[in-house]
N, C-alpha and C positions, 0 to 999 in steps of 0.2 A: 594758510595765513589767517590770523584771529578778523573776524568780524565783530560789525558793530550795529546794533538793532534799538528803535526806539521804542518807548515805553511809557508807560505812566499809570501813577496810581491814586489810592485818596489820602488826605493827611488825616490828621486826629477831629479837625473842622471842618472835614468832607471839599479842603478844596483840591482839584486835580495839581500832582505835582508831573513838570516835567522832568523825563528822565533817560538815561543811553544805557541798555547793555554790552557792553565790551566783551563778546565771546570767544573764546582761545580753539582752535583747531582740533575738533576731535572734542572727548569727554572731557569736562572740566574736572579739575582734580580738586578744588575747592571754589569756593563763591566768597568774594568781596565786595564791602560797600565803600566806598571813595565819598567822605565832607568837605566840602570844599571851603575856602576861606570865608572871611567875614564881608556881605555882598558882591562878594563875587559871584561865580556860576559853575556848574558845571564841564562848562568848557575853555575856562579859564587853563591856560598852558598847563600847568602841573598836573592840575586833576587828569586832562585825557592822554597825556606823555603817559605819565604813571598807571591812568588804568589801562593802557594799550599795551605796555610792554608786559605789567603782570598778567595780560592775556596770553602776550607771545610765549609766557612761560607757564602756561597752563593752569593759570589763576583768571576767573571769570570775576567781572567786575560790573557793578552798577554802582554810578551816578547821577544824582540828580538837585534840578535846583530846588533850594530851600522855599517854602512859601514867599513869596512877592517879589521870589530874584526869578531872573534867567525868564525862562516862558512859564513859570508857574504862575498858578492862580494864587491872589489873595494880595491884598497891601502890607507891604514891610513894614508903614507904622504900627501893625499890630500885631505883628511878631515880636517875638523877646529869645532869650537864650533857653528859657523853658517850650518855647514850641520849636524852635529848630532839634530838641534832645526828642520830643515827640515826633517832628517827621522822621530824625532817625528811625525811632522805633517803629512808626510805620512800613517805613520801606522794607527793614529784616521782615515784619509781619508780613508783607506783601510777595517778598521771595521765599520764605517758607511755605507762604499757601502754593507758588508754585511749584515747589518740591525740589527748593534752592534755597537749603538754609543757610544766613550768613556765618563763617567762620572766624571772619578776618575783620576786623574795623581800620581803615586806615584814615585820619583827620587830618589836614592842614590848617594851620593857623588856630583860627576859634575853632574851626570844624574839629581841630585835635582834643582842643576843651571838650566840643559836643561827645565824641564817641567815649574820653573817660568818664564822661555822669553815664552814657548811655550804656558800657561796656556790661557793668552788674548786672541790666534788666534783661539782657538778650541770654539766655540760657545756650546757646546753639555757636556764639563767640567764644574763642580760646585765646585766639590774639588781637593784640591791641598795639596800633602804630601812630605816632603822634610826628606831624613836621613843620619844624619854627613854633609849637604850640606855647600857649601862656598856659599859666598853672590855674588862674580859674577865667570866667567871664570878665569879672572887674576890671581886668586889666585894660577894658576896651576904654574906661571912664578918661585915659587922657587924651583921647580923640573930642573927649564933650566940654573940655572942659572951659572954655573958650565962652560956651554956650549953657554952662552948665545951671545959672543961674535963671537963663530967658526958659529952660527947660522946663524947671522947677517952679516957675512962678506961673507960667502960661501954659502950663501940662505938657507944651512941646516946642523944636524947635528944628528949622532946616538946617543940616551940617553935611559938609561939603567931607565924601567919603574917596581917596585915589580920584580927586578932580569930578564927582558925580554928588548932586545933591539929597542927600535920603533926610526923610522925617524923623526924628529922635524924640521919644514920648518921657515923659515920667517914669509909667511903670518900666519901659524898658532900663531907666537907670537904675528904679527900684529890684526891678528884677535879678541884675547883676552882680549887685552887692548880696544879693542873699546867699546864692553860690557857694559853697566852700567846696572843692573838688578834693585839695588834698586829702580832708578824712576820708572819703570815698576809697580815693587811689588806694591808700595804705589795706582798703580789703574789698581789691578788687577781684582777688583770685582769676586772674586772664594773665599771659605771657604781655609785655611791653617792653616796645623796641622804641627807644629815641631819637628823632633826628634833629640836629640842630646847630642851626650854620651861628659861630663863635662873634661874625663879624656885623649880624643880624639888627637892624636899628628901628627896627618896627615891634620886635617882641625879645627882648634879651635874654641873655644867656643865661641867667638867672634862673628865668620859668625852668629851663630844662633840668638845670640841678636839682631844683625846688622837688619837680616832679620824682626828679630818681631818686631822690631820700624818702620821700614819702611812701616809695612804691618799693613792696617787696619781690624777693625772687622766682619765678627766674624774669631778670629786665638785664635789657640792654642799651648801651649808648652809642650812638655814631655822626662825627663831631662832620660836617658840612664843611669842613673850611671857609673857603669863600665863597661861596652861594650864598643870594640873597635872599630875601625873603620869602621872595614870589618864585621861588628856582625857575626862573625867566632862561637861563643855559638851560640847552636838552641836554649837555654830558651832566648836569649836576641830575637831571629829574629821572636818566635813565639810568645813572647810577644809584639813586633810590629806590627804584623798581628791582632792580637788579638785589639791591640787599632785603630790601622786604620780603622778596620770592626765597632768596634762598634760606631765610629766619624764618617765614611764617610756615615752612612746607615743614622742619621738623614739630613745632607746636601744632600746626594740621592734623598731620595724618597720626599724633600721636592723641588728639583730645578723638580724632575718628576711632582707632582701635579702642579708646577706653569707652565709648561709646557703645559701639559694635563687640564690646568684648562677649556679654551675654549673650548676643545672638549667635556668635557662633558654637556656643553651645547647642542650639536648636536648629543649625543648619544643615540639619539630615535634609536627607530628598523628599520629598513631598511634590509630585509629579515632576516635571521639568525645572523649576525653581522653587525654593522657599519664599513664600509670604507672610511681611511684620506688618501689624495695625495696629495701632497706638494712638491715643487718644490725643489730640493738639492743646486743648484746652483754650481753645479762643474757639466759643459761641460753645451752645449747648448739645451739638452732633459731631462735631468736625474732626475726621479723624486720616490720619499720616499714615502712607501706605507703601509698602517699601519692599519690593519685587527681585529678586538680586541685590547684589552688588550696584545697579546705575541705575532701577527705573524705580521712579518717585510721584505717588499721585495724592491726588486728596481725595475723600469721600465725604459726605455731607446729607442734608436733606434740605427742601423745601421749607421759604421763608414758610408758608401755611400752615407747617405743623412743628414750630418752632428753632428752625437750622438756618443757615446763614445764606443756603445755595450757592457755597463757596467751592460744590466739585457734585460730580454725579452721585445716586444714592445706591445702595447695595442693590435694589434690581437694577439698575440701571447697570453696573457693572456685570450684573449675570448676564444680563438682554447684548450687553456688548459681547463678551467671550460669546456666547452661540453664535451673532452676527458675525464675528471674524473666524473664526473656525468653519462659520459653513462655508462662507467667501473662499479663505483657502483650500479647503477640500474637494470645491468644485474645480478652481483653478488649477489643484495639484491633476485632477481628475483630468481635465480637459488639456494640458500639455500631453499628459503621457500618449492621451487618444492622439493629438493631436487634430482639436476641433477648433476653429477657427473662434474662438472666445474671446473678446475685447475686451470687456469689462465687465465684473457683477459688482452687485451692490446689492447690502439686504436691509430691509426695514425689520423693525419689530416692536412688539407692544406686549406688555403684561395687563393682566388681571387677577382678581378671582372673581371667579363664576358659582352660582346657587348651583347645586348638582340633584335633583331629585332620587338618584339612584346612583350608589356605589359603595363599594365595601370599606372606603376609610373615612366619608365622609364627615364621620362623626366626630372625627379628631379635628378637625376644622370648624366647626359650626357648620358643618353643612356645605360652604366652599371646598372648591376646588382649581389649584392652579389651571389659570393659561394663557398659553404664549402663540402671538400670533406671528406668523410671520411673514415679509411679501420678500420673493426675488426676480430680481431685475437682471436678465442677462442678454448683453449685447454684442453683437456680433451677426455673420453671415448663416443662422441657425435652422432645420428648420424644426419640423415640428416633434419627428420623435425625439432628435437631440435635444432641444428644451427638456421633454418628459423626463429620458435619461437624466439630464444633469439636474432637475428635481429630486429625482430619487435617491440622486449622490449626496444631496443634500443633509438628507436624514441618518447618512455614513460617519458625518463627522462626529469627532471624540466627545465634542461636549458634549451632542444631542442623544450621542447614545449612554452618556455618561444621567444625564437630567431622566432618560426612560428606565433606566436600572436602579434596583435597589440599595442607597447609599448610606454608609454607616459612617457616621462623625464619630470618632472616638473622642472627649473631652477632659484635659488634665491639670492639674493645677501647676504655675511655674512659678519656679523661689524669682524673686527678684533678683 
């Protein structure tokens, strides 16, 4: 059964947004972001029907509210349609550094507007799903318009949004109007699929044509019937789920192979898995690491010597493979014996060390690596068994691999 985990990250003005990931059973086969409408929330019916079921279908999904809705931080008067495209783009930043890059953009309402300005900037998007969506911001101006004048004169004004009062600034009308989506749409180069109920009295049927002329191939339309706006029916919402999964999984796994096509080029054996590192280009270290087929990490360095401290740093990943390989090696060791072993655990530290005396020190300045290491093993033990299982320690692959003499071969590869 897909689970549901929460979460939260920073927007572009460091305020925490909150947020839910919607995780499908087993390996997720893609990652989507879910925008939800215009002060609405993240859990607003549509948003969690639709990103529950694209879980049920092995589509992992995060939602979250926009600055000053739902439990995020920050006041709504000081949001505009320019910083809801920026949380957008926070949030993909934020599951890419988890080694969950977004594939899928799917928007309701304005959130639809949001994801087409935001769809270009996200390199890692193929597809793009918009539902009841207007063609740009503006469209929001006949909600103001009542007010449009006390706006303008006195910088802002209370306007009563689905029976709830929010603050409506100047700039946010100025903001609106600046907008033009369509040139965008026309080269957006992402797949787009349309939803849009014919009978819809909150954003017309208009927007959606508007949108599919402007937007080149491959797009697709699929007309709601009678769904409302808010797809308030769960057969209308879970029937959107249902088409978005089965439309976005061929533009998925087809922008994955054009992606991954180079690397199988180079997916000879290289011990037990092939290893890709690749540079992110957000901060000045941070780099994408990608172990197989499904394990996905970051690497990074320390704010102190310029990096973001967005993931461990290359010792830190050497210091980890020793620690888990000795772990296992004593563990593999101690079944076979059958030693009453509960748990190990190991610690470890790097350095370099000044070496007064050795044969290479000189390629170093004079350092020399080392690694320390402490092991913790608990259980009914006594003393020569510890010794033993010490000594199995120094058995493991890595550590005999790090004492041996090792040759990197280094080669240049076409792009």
């Amino acid at each position: 059964m897909p689970t549901s985990e929460k979460m939260s990250f920073k927007s572009r003005d460091g305020h925490t947004l909150d947020a839910r990931l919607d995780l499908p059973e087993g390996e997720a086969r893609a990652w989507a972001l879910f925008a939800h409408c215009f002060t609405c929330s993240k859990d607003v019916f549509a948003a969690s029907r639709i990103s529950r079921a694209l879980a049920a279908r092995g589509v992992g999904v995060l939602r979250f509210d926009f600055t000053g809705l739902g439990a995020s931080e920050g006041e709504f008067e000081n949001t505009d349609f320019t910083s809801n495209v920026a949380d957008l783009e926070a949030a993909c930043a934020h599951m890419a550094d988890q080694g969950r890059p977004i594939s899928l953009l799917v928007g309701h309402s304005l959130g639809g507007a949001a994801v087409l300005a935001a769809a270009p900037r996200v390199e890692s998007v193929s597809a793009v799903t918009t539902i009841n969506a207007p063609c740009g911001p503006g469209h929001l101006s006949h909600l103001f318009t009542a007010h449009e004048d006390e706006i303008r004169e006195n910088g802002h004004a209370e306007v009563s949004i689905g029976g709830r009062p929010f603050t409506i600034t100047r700039d946010f009308l100025d903001d609106i109007e600046e907008h033009k989506l369509l040139d965008g749409i026309a080269h957006m180069k992402k797949a787009l699929l349309i939803f849009h109920a014919p009978r819809d009295e909150t954003v017309g049927i208009d927007n959606a044509t508007r949108i599919f002329t402007s937007a080149r191939h491959p797009k697709s339309f699929v007309s709601l019937d009678d769904a409302d706006h808010l797809l308030t029916r769960r057969e209308d919402a879970v029937y959107v789920a249902d088409v978005i999964a089965a439309w976005a999984g061929r533009y998925i796994s087809e922008h994955q192979e054009q992606r991954d096509e180079p690397r199988a080029e180079r997916d000879k054996p290289v011990g037990p898995r092939n290893v890709i590192v690749e540079e992110t280009g957000r901060g000045k270290f941070q780099q994408a690491i990608q172990i197989g087929p499904s394990h996905h990490l970051i690497a990074d360095e320390p704010v102190t010597v310029g990096g973001n401290d967005s993931g461990p740093g290359p010792y830190d990943f050497l210091l980890a493979g020793l620690g888990a390989c000795t772990s296992m090696t004593i563990r593999l060791y101690a079944a076979h014996k059958k030693i009453p072993l509960e748990r190990v655990s190991v610690r470890l530290a790097h350095e370099k060390r000044h070496v007064e005396d050795c044969e290479r020190c000189g390629e170093n300045g004079g350092k020399l690596d080392h690694i320390e290491r402490w092991v913790l093993l608990e259980g009914d033990l006594d003393e020569a068994t510890r010794t033993r299982l010490l000594e199995i320690a120094d058995r493991c692959p890595v550590h005999r691999t790090l004492h041996e003499e090792i040759r990197i071969s280094t080669h240049f590869e076409e792009p």
